[in-house]
C-alpha positions as CSV (number, residue, x, y, z in Angstrom):
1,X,0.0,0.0,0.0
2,X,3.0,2.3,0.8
3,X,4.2,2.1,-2.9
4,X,0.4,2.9,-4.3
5,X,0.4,5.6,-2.1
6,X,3.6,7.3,-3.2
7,X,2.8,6.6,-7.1
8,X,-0.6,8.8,-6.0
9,X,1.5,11.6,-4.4
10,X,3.9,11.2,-7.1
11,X,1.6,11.7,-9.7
12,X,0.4,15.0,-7.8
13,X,3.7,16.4,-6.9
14,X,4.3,16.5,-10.8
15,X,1.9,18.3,-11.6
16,X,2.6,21.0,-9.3
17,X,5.9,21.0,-9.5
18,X,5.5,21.5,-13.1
19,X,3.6,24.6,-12.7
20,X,6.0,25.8,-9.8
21,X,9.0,25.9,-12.1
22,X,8.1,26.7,-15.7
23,X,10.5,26.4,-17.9
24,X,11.7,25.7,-22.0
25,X,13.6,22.8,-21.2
26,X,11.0,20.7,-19.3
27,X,9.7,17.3,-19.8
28,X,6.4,17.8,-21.2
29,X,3.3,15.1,-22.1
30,X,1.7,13.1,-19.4
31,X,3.5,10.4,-18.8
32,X,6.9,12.4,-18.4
33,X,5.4,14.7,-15.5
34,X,4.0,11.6,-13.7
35,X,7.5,10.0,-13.8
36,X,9.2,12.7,-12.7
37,X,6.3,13.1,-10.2
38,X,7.0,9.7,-8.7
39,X,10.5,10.1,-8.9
40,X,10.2,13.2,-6.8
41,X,8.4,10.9,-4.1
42,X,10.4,8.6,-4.2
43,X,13.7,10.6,-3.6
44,X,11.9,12.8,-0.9
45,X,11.6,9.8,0.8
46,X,15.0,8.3,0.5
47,X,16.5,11.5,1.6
48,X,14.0,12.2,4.7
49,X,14.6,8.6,5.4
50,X,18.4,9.4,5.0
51,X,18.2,12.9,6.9
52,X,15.7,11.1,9.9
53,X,12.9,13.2,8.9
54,X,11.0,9.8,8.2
55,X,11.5,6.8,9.9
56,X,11.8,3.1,8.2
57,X,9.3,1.9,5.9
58,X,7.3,6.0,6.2
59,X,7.1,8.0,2.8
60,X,7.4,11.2,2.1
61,X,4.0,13.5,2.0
62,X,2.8,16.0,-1.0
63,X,4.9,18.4,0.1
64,X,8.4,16.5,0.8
65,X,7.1,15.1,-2.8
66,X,6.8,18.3,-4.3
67,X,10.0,19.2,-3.2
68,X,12.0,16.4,-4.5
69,X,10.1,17.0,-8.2
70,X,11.0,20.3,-8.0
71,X,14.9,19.2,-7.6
72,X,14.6,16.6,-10.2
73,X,13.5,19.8,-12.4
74,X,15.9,21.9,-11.5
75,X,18.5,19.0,-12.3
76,X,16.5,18.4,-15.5
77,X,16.8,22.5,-16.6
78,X,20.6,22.5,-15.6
79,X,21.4,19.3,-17.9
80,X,19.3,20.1,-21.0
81,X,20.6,24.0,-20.8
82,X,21.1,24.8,-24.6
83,X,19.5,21.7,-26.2
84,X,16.4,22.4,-27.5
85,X,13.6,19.2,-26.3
């Protein structure tokens, strides 16, 4: 249930994190904003896991969600800088 759960937030989380940073160079379409969505949730919770903001086996929330999207976007800017997607 904890997966299913973070694939929901996920999902979320990439959808606002995509109107939080705009941006040229962004992954666009559907399915690219829910992966990078669920991606987001799943590195918020390694890294509140990692940090002790979470314990064992407890995922990350929208917002810890949101935030690791937004990195992943930031990353995602920073290494298609120049290239036109």
């Amino acid at each position: 249930m904890d997966i299913l759960w973070t694939l929901i937030i996920g999902f979320v989380a990439g959808l606002i994190a995509k109107f939080i940073v705009p941006g040229r160079n962004e992954p666009s379409g559907f399915s690219l904003t829910t992966v990078l969505g669920i991606v987001g949730a799943f590195v918020a919770t390694y890294l509140g896991q990692a940090l002790g903001w979470y314990r064992a086996g407890e995922a990350a929330g929208l917002l810890g969600a949101v935030v690791g999207a937004i990195i992943l976007l930031v990353i995602w800017g920073f290494a298609t800088r120049g290239r036109s997607v």
